[in-house]
N, C-alpha and C positions, 0 to 999 in steps of 0.2 A: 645393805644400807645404801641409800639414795647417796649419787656422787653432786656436791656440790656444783655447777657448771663454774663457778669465780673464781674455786679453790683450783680445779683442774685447768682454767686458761693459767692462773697464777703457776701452776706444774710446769707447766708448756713451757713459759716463759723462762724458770729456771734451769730446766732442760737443756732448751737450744743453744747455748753455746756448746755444752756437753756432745751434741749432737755433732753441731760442724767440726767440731775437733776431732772426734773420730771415725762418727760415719758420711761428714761432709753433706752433711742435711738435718734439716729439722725433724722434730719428732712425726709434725703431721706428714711428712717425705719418707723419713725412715720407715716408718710401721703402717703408713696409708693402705698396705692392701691388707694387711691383720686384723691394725686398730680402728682407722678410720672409716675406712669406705664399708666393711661389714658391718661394723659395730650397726645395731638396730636406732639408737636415739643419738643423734650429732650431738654436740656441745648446743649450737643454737634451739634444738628442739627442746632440751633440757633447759635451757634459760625460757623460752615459752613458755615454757610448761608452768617454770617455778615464778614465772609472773604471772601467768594465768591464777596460779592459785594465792598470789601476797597483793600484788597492785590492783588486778583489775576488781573494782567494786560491783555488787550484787547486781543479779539480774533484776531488773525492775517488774511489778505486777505487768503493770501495761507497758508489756513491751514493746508491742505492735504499733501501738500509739505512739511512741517516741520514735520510731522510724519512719512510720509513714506522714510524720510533723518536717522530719528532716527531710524530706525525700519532698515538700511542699517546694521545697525551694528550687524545684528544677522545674523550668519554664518551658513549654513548646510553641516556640515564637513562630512558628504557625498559626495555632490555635488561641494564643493569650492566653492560656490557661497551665495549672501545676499539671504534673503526668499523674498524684494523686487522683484530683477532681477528674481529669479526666476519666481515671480507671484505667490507666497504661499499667500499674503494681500488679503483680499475680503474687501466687503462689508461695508467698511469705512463709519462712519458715527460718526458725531458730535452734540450732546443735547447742541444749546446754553444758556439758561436756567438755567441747570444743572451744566453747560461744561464735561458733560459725555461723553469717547470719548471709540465708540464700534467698534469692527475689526472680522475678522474671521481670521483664520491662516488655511490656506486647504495645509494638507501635501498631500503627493503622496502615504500613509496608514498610515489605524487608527494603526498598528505596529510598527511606528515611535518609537524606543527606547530613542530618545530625546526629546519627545515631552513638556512633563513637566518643562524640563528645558527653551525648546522654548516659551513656557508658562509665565513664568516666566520673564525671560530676556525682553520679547515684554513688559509687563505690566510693569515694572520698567522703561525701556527707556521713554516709554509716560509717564507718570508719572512724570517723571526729566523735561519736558518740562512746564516752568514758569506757562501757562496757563490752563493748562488741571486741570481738576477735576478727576473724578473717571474714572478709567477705566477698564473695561470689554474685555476680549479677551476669542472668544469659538476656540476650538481648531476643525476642520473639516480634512477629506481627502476627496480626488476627488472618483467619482463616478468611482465603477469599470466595466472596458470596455474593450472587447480585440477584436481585430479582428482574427475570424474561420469563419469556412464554417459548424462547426457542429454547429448542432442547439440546443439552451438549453445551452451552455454557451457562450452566447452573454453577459453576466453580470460576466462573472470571471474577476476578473484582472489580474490574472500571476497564470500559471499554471509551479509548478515547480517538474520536474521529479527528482526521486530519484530513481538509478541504480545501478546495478553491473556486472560484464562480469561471474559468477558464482554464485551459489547458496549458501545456509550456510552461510552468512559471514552477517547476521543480518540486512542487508536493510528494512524487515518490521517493523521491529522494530524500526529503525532509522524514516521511515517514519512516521511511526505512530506517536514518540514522537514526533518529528518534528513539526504537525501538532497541537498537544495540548501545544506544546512551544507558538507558533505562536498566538493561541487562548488565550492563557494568557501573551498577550502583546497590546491585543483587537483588533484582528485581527479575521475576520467572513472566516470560513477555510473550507475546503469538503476533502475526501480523496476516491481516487478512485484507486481501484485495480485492475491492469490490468491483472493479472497471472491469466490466466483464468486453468491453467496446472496444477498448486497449489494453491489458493487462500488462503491468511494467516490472512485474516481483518476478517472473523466470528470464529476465533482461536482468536486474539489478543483483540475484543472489543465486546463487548457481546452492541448490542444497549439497547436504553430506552424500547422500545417496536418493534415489529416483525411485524404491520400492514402496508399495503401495502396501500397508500395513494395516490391519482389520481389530477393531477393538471391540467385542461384542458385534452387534449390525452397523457400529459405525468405523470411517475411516480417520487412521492418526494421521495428521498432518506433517508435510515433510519439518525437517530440522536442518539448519546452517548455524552451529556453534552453538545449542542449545534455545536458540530463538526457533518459535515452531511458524509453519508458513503453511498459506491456503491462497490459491487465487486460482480461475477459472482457465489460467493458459499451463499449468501444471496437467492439467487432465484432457485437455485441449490446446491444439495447435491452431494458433492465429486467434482471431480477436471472433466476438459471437455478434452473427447476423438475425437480432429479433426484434419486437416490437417493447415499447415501456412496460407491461402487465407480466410478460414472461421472461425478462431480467428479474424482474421482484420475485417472482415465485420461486427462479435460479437460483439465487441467492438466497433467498429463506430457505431451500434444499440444502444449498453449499456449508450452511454453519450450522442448519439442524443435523448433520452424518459427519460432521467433523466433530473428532472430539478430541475438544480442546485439554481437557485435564485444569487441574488447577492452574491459573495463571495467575497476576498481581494486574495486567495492563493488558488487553487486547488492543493492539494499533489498528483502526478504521483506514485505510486510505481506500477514501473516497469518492467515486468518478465527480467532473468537475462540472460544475454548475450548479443551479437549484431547485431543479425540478422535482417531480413526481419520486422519481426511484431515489433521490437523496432523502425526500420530506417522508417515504417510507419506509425509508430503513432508520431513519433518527428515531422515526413511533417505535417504529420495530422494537431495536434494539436496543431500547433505553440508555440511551448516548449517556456517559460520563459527563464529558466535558469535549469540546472541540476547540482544534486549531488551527485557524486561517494563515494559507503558506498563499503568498502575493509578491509583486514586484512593486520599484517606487516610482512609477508612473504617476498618475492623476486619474490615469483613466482605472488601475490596477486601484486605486481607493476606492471609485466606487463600486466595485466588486467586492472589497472586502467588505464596506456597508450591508449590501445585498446580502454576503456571508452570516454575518451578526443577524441581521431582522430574521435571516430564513431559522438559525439557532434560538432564537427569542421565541418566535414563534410556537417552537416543539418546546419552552421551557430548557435549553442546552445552554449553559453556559460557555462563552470562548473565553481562555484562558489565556493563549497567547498568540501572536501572530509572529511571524517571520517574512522580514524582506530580502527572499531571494536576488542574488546580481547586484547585491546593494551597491556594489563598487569591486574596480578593480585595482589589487596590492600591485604599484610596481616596487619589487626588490630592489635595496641597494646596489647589488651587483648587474643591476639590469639597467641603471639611470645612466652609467659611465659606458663608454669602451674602453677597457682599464689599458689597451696600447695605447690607444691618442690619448689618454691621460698623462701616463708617465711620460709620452713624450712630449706632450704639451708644458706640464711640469718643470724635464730637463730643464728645453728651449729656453723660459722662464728663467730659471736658474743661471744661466749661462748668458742671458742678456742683460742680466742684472750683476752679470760679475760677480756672483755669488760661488763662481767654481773655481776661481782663476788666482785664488789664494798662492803663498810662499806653502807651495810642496816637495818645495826639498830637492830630493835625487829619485823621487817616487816616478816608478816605470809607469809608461801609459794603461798596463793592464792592471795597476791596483789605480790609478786617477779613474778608471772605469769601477771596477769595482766600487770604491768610494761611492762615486757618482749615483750606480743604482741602488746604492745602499740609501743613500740620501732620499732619493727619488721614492724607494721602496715606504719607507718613513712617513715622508708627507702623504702619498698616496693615502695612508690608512689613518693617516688624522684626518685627508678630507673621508673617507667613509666612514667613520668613526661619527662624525659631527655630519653626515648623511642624515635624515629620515626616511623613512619606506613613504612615499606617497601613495596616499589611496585617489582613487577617482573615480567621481560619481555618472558614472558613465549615464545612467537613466534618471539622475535628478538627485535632490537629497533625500527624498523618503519620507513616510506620512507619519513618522513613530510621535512625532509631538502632538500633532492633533489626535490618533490614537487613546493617547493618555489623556489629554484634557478634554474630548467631546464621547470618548466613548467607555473610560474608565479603564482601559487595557493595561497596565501596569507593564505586562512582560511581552516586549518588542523585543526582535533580536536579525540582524542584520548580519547574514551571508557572503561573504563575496563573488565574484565570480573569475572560479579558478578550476582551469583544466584538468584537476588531480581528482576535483571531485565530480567532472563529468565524464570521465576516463574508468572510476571506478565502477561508475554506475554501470556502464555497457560492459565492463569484464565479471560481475558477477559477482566480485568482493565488496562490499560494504567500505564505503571512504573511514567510518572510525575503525574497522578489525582493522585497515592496513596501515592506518595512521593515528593510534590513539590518544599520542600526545603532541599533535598539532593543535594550533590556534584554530583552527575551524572543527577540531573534536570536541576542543572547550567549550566551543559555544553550544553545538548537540547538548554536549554534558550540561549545560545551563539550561538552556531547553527544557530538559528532561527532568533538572530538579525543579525548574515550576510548575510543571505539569504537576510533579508529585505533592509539591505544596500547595496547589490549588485543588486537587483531586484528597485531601484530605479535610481540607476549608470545607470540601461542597461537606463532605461527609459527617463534619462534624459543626457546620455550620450552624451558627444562631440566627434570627428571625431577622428577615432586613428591617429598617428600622420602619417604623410605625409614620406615615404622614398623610392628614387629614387637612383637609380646607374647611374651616370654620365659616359660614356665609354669613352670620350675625357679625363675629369682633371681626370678619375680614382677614382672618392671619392663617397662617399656616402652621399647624399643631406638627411638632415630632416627636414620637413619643410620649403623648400626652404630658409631656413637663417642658418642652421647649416650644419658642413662639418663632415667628419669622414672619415678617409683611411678606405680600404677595409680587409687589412691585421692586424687592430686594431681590426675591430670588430672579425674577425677569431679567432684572438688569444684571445680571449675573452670568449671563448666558455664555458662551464663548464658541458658538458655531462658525462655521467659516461665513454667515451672512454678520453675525456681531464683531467678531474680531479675525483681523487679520494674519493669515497661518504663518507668514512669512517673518512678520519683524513682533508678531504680536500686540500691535497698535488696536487700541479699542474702536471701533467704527461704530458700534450703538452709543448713542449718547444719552445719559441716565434720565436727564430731563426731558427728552422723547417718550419715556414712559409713565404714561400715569400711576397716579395712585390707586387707580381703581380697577385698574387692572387683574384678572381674576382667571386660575386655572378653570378649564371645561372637561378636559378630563384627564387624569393623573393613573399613571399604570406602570409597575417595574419592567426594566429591559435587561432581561439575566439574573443576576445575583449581584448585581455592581452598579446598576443608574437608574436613575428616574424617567420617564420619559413624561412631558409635561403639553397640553394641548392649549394658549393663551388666548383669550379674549379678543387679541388684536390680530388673531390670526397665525402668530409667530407657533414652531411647534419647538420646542428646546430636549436636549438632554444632559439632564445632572448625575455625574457619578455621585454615588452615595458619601467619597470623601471630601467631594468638592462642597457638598451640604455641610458637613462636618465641618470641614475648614468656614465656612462664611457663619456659621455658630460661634465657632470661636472667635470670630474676630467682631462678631455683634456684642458677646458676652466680654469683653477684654474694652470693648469702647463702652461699655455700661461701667465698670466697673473703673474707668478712667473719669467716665463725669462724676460717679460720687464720690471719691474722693475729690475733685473738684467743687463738690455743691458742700462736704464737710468741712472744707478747709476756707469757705467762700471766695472763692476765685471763679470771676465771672467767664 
């Protein structure tokens, strides 16, 4: 006969005093290694049970359906889309028995920065539905696959280049972190150096070991901490003396015999500049995505420009830039000389009669004591109400024009600190020796927009649709939205329209005609307009900046008619 589980907790209960009276323990202490811990089905397995079989109501026809309804409700604020529609749900399967209900969740990379939370949210939602029992959800990504023509990384999934139009301004560095960002967000990463000129990956990462390992006819690439590595000064000492034609052939040798194995992210660092051997390896090797590493000069912006038109050109989207040196931290403990402080402090004290109080019969070595006790005190209210000053050593930085002239969303600003030009020359990676410093965060930031852009490209929709109508004059988007031509003109915000500094408009709207008309219209990336005007001007619109002036045309429409219905002139 089946033991009640209510009747036997109510056992328990009338037991344990009986218990502590004699054998000075409760029943589940007493007999734990007999009763409890052997016995095959616990008390709680037996109450599951006998609710599985009283409370929980029938399994539904369409089961599938009411899960994968609930499971709508988890967004990939990447993609703006449910992980249904997308086709993230696998492997759906239900224990009726059990009513154990199992799922796969397959992101587009095991570097998903949200995955845990997706995690989470799926198993709660099923869970809330009346019938289900336990449920289980393993988190997956899709199998990494790219289409090249080089052989040996048929299994990369996104190879993303990291550039600069000059040299010095820290790009290996940025690479390299980059790549151990990546890896500690469980992402399977390689890094390949392509500066065959200067090679800076047997300076910056000392591998696990130097043996040269054979996979089939090709060779494995060394490893530091599970990130795999390839660059031209591993196989060769000092830098290579050849002409432009036989780098490229170098290098289409170096990554066709390396075999990479599966990876999520191949790290591109890039020789610097934009020539030939960069414009051939972008065709080459069907660049993911790239990202421009610069300084905040003036003169280091227009190289990042150069950067961008040379990645437009190959159709390469840039994703994010970083301004190396952006500034340097001075520490709280570095603004003071904490001696001349405290005795500045004293002094203070002590001129102000602030020491020279009724102390009694107290010996001059506790009036001392007191004293640095006092001293000690203020001292650390003033560091306390300290700030870390930063200083812009090379200027404030182009990250706003960035954003508003070229659509770049994700800027990220470096400082410049000798732990992480120290690390670079010893061999260790600045985040393996530092992974929870403020400049690992920001790699780790880095490295999640990389992922979130590198998932956009992937699963990207159609930029949007814009046409010049030459009859009504307007600018069609998407075939259901309007825009004059001389709206979006005056809209401009290049550093000849407005001012980068305080952001003062310097086009004045009434300088432009109404007749004014694009000559020729062409996208720049996956992110802006580039616009060819009438009057000679050339503009570029990010795609949200269009969006935003939509909205605010559609919001002053919609403010005169309620004006014309209410008649208010």
């Amino acid at each position: 006969m089946r033991t009640n589980p209510r009747q036997f907790l109510h056992s328990l209960a009338i037991l344990s005093p009986l218990c502590l009276l004699y054998f000075g323990s409760t029943p589940t202490d007493a007999f734990a290694p007999t009763l409890w811990q052997n016995s095959k089905l616990s008390t709680m397995q037996l109450y599951a049970d006998e609710t599985n079989e009283k409370d929980l109501p029938g399994i539904p026809t369409e089961w599938r359906g009411e899960v994968l309804q609930s499971l709508k409700a988890v967004i990939d604020p990447d993609l703006n889309q449910d992980i249904v529609t997308l086709g993230f749900v696998q492997n759906l399967s239900l224990d009726e028995d059990t009513r154990e209900v199992k799922f796969d969740v397959e992101l587009t990379t095991p570097a998903c920065p949200v995955k845990e939370q997706f995690q989470m949210d799926c198993q709660k939602l099923v869970e809330d539905l009346p019938w289900t029992g336990p449920v289980t959800v393993q988190m997956t990504a899709q199998p990494s696959v790219m289409e090249t023509s080089t052989f040996g990384m048929a299994q990369v999934g996104a190879v993303i280049a990291v550039s600069s139009c000059k040299g010095g301004v820290g790009k290996s560095t940025t690479a390299v972190n980059l790549a151990y960002a990546l890896q500690s967000m469980g992402a399977s990463v390689g890094i390949f150096d392509a500066d065959v000129y200067g090679p800076s990956l047997p300076t910056m990462i000392t591998p696990d070991d130097d043996i040269v390992r054979f996979v089939g006819r090709q060779v494995a690439p060394l490893q530091r901490n599970g990130v795999k590595l390839m660059s031209f000064g591993y196989v060769n000492d000092g830098s290579a003396i050849m002409r432009g034609p036989m780098v490229t052939q170098l290098l289409d040798q170096f990554l066709s015999v390396t075999h990479w194995g599966p990876l999520d992210y191949l790290i591109l660092d890039m020789p610097p500049g934009t020539g030939d051997i960069q414009l051939t390896l972008t065709q080459r090797l069907n660049i993911t995505a790239a990202v421009i590493v610069t300084t905040p000069q003036e003169l280091s912006f227009a190289d990042v420009v150069r950067g961008v038109e040379m990645f437009d050109s190959v159709n390469v989207p840039c994703v994010a830039v970083v301004e190396n040196m952006a500034y340097y931290k001075v520490e709280k403990e570095n603004q003071f000389d904490m001696d001349q402080l405290k005795e500045a402090i004293g002094e203070t004290l002590e001129a102000k009669g602030m020491l020279n109080g009724d102390e009694g019969d107290k010996t001059s070595k506790e009036k001392k004591k007191e004293k640095d006790a006092l001293v000690d005190e203020l001292v650390q209210v003033v560091m306390k109400n300290t700030k870390e000053e930063k200083i812009q050593i090379f200027g404030p930085g182009h990250k706003r024009r960035l954003s508003e002239q070229w659509g770049i969303d994700h800027t990220f600003s470096m400082p410049l600190l000798n732990q992480i030009a120290s690390n670079g020359d010893s061999g260790t990676p600045y985040i393996l020796e530092h992974p929870d410093s403020e400049q690992a965060s920001i790699y780790k930031s880095l490295a999640a927009s990389v992922v979130t852009e590198v998932a956009k490209t992937k699963y990207r929709q159609q930029r949007p649709s814009i046409v010049f109508d030459e009859d009504l004059h307007i600018l069609v988007i998407d075939e259901e939205e309007a825009m004059t031509t001389a709206n979006l003109r005056r809209a401009c915000r290049c550093a000849a329209c407005v001012e980068e500094m305080t952001g003062r408009q310097i086009l004045k709207p009434a300088d432009i005609p109404e007749s004014v008309k694009p000559l020729k219209m062409a996208p720049t990336g996956n992110y802006a307009l580039s616009v060819d005007w009438s009057d000679g001007h050339k503009s570029l619109y990010p795609y949200r900046q269009i969006r935003s002036l939509l909205d605010e045309q559609n919001e002053e429409a919609t403010v005169e008619g309620k004006k014309e219905v209410a008649g208010v002139p």
